[in-house]
KEDO-996676 format. One record per atom (N, C-alpha, C): residue number from 1; x, y, z; chain. Coordinates in Angstrom, 2 decimals. Example, Ala and Ser with C-alpha at 12.3 -4.5 7.8 and 13.67 -1.06 7.14 Angstrom:
<sites>
<site roza="1" px="13.19" py="-5.69" pz="7.80" vextor="A"/>
<site roza="1" px="12.30" py="-4.50" pz="7.80" vextor="A"/>
<site roza="1" px="13.20" py="-3.30" pz="7.80" vextor="A"/>
<site roza="2" px="12.85" py="-2.25" pz="7.08" vextor="A"/>
<site roza="2" px="13.67" py="-1.06" pz="7.14" vextor="A"/>
<site roza="2" px="12.90" py="0.03" pz="7.87" vextor="A"/>
</sites>
This chain:
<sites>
<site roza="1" px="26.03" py="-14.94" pz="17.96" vextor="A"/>
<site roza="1" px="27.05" py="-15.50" pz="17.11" vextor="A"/>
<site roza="1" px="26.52" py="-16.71" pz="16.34" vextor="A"/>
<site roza="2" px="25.63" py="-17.61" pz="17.10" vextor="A"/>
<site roza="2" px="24.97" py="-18.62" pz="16.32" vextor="A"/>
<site roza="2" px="24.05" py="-18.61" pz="15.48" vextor="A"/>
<site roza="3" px="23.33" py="-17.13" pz="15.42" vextor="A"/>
<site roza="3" px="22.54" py="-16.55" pz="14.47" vextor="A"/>
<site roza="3" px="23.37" py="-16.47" pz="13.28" vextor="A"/>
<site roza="4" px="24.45" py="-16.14" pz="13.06" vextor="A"/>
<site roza="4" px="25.37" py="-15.30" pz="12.10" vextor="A"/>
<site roza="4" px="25.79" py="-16.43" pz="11.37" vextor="A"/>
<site roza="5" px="26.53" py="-17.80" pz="12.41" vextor="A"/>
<site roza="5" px="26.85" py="-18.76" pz="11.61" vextor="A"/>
<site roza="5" px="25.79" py="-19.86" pz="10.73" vextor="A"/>
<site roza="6" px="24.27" py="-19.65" pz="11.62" vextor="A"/>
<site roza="6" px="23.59" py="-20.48" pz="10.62" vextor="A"/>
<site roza="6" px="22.77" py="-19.88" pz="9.47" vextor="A"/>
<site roza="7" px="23.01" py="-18.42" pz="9.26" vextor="A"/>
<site roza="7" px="22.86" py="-17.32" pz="7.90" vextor="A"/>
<site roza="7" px="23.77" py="-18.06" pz="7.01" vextor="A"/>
<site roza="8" px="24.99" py="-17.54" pz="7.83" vextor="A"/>
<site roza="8" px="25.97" py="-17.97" pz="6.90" vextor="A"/>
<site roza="8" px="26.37" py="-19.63" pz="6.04" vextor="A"/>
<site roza="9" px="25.60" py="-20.74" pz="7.02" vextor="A"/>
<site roza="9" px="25.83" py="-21.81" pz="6.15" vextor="A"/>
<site roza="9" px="24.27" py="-21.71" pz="5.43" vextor="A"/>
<site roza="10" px="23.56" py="-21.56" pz="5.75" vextor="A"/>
<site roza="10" px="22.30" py="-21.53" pz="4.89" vextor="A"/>
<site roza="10" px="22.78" py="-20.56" pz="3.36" vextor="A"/>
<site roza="11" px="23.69" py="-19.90" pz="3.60" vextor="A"/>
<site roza="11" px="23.47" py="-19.37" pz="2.42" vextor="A"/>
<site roza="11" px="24.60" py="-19.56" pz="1.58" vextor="A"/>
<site roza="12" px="25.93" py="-20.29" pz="1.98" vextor="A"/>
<site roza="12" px="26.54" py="-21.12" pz="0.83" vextor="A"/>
<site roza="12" px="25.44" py="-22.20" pz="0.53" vextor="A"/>
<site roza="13" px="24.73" py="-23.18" pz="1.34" vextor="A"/>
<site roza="13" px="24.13" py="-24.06" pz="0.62" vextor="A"/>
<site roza="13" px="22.81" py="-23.40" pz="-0.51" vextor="A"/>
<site roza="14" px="22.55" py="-22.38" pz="-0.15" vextor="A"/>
<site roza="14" px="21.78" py="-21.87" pz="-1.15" vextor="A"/>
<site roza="14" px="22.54" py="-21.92" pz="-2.32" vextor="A"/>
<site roza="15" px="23.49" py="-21.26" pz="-2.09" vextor="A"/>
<site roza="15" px="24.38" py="-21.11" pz="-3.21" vextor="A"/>
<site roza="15" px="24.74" py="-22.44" pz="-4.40" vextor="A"/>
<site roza="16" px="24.84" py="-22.92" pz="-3.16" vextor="A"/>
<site roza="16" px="25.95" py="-24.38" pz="-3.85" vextor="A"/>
<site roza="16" px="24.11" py="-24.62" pz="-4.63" vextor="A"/>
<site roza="17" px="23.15" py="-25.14" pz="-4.44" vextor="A"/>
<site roza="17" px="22.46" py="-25.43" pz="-4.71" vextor="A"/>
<site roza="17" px="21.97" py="-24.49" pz="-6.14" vextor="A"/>
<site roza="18" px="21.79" py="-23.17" pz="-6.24" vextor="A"/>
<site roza="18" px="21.83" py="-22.17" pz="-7.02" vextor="A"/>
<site roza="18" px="22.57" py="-22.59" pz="-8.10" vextor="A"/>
<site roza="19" px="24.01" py="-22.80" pz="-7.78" vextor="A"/>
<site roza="19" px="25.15" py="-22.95" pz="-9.54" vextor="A"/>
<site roza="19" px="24.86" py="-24.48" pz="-9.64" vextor="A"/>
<site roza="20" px="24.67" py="-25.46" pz="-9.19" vextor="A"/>
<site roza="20" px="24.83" py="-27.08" pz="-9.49" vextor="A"/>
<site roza="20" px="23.57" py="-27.24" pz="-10.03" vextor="A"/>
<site roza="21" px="22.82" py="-26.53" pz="-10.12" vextor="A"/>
<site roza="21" px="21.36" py="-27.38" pz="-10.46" vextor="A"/>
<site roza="21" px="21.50" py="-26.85" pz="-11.94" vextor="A"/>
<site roza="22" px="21.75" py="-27.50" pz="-12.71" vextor="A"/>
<site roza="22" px="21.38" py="-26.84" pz="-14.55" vextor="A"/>
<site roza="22" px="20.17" py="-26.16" pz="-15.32" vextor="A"/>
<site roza="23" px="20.35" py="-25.28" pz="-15.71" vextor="A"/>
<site roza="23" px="19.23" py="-24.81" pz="-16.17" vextor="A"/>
<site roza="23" px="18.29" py="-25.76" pz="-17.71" vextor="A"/>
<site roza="24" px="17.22" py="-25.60" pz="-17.49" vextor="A"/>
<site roza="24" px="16.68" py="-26.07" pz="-18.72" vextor="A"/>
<site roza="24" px="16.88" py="-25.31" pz="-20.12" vextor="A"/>
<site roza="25" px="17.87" py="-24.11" pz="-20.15" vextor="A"/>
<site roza="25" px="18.37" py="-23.48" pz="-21.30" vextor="A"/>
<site roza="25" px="19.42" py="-23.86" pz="-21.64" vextor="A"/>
<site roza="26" px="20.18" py="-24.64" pz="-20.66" vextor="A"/>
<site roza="26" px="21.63" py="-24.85" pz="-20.55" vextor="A"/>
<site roza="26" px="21.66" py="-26.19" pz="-21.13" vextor="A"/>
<site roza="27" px="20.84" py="-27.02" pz="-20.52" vextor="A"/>
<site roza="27" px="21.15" py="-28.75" pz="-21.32" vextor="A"/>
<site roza="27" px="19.97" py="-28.52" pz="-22.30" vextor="A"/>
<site roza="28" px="19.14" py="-28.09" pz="-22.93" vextor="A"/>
<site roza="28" px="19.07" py="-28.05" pz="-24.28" vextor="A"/>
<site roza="28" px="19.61" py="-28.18" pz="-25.60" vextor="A"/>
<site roza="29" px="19.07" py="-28.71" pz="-26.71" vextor="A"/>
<site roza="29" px="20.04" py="-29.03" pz="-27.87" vextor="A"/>
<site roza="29" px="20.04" py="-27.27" pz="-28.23" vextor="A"/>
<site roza="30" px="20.59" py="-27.11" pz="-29.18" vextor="A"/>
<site roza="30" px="20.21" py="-25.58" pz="-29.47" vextor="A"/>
<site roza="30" px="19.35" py="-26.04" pz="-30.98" vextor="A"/>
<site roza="31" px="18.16" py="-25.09" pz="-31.01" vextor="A"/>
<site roza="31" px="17.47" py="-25.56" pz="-32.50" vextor="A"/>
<site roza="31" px="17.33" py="-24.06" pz="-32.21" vextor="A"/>
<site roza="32" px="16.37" py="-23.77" pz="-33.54" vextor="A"/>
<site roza="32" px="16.35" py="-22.53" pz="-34.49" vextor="A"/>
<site roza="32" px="14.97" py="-21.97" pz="-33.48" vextor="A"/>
<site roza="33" px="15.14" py="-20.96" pz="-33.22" vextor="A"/>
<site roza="33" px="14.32" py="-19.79" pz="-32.77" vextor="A"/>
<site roza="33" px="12.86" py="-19.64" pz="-32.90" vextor="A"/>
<site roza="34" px="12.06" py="-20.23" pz="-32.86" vextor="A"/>
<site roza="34" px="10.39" py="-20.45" pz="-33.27" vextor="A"/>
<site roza="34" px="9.48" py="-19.04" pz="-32.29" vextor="A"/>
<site roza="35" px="8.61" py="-18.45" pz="-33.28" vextor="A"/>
<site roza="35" px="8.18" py="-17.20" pz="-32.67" vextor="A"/>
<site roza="35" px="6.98" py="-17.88" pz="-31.78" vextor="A"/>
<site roza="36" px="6.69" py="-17.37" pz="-30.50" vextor="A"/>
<site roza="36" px="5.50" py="-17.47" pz="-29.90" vextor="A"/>
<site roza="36" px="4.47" py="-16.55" pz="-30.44" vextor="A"/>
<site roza="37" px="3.74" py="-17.22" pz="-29.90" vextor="A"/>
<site roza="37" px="2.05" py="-17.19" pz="-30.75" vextor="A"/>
<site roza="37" px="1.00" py="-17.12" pz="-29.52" vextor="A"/>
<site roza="38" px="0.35" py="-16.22" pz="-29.44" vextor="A"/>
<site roza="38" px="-0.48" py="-15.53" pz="-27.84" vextor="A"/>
<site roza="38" px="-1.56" py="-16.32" pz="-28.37" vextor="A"/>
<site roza="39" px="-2.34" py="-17.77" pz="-27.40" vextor="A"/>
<site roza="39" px="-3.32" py="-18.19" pz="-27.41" vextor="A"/>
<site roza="39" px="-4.64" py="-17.27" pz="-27.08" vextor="A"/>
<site roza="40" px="-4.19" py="-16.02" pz="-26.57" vextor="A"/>
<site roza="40" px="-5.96" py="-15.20" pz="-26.59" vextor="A"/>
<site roza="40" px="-5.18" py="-13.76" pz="-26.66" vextor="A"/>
<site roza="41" px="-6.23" py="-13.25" pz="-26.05" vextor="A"/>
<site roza="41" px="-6.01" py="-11.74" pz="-25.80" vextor="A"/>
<site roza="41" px="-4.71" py="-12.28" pz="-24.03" vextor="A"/>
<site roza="42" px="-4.15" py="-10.89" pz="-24.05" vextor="A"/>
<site roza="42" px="-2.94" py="-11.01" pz="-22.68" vextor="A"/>
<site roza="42" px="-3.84" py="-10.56" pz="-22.14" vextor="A"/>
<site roza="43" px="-4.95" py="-9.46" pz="-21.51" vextor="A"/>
<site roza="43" px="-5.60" py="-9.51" pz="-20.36" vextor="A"/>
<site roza="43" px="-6.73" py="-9.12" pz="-20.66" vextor="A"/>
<site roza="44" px="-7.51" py="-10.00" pz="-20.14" vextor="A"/>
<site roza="44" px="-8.85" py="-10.83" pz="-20.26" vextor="A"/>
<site roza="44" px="-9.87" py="-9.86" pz="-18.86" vextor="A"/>
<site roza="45" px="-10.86" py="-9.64" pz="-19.33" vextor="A"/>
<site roza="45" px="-11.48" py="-9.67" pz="-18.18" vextor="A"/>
<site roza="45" px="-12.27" py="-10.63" pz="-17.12" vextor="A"/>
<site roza="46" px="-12.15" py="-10.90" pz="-16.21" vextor="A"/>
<site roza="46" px="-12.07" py="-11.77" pz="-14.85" vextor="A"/>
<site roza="46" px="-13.80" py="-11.93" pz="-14.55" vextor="A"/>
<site roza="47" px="-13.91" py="-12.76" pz="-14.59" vextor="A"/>
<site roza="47" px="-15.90" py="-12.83" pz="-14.34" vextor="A"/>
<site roza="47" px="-15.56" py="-12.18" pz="-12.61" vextor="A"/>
<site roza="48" px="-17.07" py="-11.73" pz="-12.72" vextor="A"/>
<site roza="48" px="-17.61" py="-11.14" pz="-10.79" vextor="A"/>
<site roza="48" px="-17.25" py="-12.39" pz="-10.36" vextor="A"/>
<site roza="49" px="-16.31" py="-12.24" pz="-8.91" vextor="A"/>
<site roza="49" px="-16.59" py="-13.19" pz="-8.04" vextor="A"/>
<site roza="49" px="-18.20" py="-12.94" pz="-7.42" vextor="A"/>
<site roza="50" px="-18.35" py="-14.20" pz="-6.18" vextor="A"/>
<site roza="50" px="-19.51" py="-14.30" pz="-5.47" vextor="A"/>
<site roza="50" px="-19.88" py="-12.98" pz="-4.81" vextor="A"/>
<site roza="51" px="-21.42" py="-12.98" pz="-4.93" vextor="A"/>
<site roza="51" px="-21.25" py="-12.02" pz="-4.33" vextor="A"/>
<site roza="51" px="-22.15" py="-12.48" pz="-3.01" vextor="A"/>
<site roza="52" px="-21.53" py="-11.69" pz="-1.98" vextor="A"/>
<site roza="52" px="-21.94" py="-12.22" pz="-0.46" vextor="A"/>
<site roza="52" px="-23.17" py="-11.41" pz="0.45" vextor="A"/>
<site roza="53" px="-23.75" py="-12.24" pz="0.80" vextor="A"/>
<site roza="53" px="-25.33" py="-11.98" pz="1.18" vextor="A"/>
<site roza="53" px="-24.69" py="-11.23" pz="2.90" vextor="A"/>
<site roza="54" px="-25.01" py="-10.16" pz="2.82" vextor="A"/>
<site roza="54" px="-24.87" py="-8.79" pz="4.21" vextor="A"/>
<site roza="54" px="-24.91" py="-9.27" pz="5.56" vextor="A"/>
<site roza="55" px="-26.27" py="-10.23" pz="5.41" vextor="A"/>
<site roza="55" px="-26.78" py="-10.73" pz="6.88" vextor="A"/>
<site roza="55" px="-25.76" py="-11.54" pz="7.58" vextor="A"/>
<site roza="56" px="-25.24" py="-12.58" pz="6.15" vextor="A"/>
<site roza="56" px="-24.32" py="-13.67" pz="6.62" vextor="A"/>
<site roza="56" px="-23.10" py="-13.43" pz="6.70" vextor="A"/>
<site roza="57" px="-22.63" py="-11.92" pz="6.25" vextor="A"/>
<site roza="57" px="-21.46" py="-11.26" pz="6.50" vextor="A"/>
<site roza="57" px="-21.39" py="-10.56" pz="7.86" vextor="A"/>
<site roza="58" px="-22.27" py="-10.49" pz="8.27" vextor="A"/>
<site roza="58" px="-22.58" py="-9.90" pz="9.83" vextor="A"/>
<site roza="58" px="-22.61" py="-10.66" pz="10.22" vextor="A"/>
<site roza="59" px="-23.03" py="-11.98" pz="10.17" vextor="A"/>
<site roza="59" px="-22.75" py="-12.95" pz="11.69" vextor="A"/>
<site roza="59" px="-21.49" py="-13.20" pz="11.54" vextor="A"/>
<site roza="60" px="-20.72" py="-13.79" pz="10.25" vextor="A"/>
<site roza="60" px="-19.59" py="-13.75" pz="10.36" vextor="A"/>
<site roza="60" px="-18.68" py="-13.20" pz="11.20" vextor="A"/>
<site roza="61" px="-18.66" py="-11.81" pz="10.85" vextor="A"/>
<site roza="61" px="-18.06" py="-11.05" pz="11.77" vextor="A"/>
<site roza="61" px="-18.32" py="-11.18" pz="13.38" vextor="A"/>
<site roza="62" px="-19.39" py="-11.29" pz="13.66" vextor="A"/>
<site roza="62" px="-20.24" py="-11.36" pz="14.79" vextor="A"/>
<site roza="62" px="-19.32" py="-12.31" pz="15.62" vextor="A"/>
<site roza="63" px="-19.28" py="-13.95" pz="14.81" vextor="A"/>
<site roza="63" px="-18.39" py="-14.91" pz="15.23" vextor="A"/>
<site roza="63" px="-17.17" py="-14.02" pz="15.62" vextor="A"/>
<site roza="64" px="-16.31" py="-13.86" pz="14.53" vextor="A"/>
<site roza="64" px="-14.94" py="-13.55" pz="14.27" vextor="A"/>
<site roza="64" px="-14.62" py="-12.38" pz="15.74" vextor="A"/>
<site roza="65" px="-15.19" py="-11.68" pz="15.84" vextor="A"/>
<site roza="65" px="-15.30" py="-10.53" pz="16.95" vextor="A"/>
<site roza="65" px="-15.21" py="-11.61" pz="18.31" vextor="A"/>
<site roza="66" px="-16.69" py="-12.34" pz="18.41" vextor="A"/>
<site roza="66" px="-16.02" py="-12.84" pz="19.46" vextor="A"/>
<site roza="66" px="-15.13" py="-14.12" pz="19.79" vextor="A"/>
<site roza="67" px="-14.63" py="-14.72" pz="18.83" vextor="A"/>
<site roza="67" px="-14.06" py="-15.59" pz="19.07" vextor="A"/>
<site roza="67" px="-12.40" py="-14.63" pz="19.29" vextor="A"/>
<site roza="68" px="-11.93" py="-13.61" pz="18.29" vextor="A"/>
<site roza="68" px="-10.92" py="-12.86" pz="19.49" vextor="A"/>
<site roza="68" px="-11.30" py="-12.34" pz="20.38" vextor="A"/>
<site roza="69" px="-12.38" py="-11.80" pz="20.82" vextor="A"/>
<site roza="69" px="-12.73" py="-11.50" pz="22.53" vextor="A"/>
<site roza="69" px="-12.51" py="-13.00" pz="23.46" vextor="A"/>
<site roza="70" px="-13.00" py="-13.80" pz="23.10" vextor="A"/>
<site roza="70" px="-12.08" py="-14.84" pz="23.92" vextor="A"/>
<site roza="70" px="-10.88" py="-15.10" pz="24.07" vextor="A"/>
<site roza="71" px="-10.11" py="-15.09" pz="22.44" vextor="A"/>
<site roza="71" px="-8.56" py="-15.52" pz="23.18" vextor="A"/>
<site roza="71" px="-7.86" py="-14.46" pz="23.57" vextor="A"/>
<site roza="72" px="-8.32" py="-13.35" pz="23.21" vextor="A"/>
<site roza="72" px="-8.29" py="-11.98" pz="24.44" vextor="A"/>
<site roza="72" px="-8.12" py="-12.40" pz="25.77" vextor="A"/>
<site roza="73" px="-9.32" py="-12.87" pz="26.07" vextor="A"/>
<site roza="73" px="-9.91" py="-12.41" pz="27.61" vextor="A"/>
<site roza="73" px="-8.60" py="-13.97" pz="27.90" vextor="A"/>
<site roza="74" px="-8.36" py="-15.33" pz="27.33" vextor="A"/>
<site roza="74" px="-7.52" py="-16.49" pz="27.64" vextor="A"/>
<site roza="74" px="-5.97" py="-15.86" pz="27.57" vextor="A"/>
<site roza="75" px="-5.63" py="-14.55" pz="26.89" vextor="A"/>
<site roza="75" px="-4.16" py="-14.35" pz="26.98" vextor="A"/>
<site roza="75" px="-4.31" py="-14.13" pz="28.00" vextor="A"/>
<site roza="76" px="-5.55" py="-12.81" pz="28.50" vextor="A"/>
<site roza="76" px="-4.99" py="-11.93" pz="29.71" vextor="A"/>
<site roza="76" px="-4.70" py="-12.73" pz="31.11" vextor="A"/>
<site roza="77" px="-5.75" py="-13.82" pz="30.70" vextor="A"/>
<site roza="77" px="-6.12" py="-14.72" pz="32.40" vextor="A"/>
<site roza="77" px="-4.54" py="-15.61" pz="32.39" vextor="A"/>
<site roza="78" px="-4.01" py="-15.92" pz="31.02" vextor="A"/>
<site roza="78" px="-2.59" py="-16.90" pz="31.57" vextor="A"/>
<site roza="78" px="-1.72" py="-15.10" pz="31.91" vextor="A"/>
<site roza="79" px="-1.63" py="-14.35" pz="31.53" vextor="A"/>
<site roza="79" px="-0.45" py="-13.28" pz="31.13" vextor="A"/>
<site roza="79" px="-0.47" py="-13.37" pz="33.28" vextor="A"/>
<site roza="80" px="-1.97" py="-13.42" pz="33.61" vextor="A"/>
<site roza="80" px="-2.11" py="-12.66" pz="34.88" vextor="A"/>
<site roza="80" px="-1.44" py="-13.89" pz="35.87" vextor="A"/>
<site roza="81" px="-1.82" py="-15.46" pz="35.53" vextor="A"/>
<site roza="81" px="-1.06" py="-16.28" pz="35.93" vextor="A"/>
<site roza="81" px="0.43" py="-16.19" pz="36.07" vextor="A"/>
<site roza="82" px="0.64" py="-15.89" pz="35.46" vextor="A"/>
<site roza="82" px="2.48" py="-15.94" pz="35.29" vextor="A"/>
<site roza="82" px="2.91" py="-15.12" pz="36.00" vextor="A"/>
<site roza="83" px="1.80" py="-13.69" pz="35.82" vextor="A"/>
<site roza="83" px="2.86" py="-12.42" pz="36.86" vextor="A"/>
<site roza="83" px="2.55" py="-12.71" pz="38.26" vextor="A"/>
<site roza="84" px="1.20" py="-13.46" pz="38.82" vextor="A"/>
<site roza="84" px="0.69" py="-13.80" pz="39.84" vextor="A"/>
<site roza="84" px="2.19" py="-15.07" pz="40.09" vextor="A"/>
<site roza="85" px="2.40" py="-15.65" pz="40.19" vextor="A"/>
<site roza="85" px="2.87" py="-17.18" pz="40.50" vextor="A"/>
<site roza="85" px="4.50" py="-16.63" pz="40.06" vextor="A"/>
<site roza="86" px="5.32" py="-15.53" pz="39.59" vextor="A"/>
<site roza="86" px="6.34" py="-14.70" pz="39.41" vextor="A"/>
<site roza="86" px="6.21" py="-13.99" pz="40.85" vextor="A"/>
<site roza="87" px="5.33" py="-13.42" pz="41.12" vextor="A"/>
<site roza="87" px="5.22" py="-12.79" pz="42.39" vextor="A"/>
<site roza="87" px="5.19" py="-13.56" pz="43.78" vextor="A"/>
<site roza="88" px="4.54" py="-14.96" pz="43.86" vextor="A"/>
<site roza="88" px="4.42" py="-15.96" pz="44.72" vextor="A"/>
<site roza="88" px="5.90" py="-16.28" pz="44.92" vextor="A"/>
<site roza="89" px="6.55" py="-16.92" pz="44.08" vextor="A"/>
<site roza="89" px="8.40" py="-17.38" pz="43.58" vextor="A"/>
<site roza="89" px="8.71" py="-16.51" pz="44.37" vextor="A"/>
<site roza="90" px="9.03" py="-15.31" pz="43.92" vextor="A"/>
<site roza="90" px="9.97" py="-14.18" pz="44.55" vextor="A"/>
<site roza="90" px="9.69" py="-13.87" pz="45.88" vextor="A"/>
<site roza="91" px="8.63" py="-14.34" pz="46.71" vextor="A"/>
<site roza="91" px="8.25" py="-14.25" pz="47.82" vextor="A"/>
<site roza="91" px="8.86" py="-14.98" pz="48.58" vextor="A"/>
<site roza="92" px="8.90" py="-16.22" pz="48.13" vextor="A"/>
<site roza="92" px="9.25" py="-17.30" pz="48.97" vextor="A"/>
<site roza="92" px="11.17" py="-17.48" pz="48.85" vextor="A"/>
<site roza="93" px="11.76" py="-16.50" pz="47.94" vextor="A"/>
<site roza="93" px="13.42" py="-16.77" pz="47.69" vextor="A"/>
<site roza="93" px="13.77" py="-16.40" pz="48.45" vextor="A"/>
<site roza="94" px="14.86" py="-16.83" pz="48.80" vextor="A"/>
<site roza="94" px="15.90" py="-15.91" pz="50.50" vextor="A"/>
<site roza="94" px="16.70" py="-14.70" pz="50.27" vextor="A"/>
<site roza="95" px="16.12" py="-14.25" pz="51.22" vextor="A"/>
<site roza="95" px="16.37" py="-12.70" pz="50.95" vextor="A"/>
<site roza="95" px="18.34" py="-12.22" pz="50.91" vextor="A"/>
<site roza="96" px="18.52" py="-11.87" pz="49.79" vextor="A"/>
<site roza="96" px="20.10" py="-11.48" pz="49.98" vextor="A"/>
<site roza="96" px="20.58" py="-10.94" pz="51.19" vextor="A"/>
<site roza="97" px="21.73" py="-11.13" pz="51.23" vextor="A"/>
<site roza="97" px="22.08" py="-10.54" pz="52.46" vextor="A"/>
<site roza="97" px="23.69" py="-9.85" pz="52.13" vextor="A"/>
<site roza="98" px="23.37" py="-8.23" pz="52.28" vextor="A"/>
<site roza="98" px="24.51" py="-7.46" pz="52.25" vextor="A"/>
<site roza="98" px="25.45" py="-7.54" pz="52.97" vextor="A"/>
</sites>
């Protein structure tokens, strides 16, 4: 329910914010219509980016590989903490009694 109500004020204040703010067409004087004029060509071709040397793209990776094999191997060792020390807890609670 508290999900729903803070949609819902987030999005009158969007709103309110949306119609109150004036547009820059709106407080303008009105003057006469002036044609635009394209400073170049509309699409240009883009120079080569860099181009990247193989070897140093392989260690890269090399890094990148294992630096997630570590926080791999650091989720699994907390994930195993929690279910370990979840299992300890429940050991030690008093047993219901029917």
């Amino acid at each position: 329910m508290r999900v729903f109500a803070v949609l819902g004020v987030l999005t009158v204040l969007a709103g309110v914010l949306v119609l109150s703010v004036p547009s820059a067409t709106a407080s303008a004087a009105p003057t006469t219509a002036q044609p635009v004029v394209a400073a170049g060509p509309a699409l240009t071709q883009a120079e080569p980016g860099p181009v990247l040397d193989p070897e140093q793209q392989d260690e890269a990776d090399a890094r990148n590989s294992r630096s997630k094999l570590i926080v791999g191997v650091a989720a699994a060792v907390l994930l195993g903490i929690v279910v370990w020390g979840r299992h300890i807890r429940n050991k030690k609670k008093p047993k219901k009694k029917k």
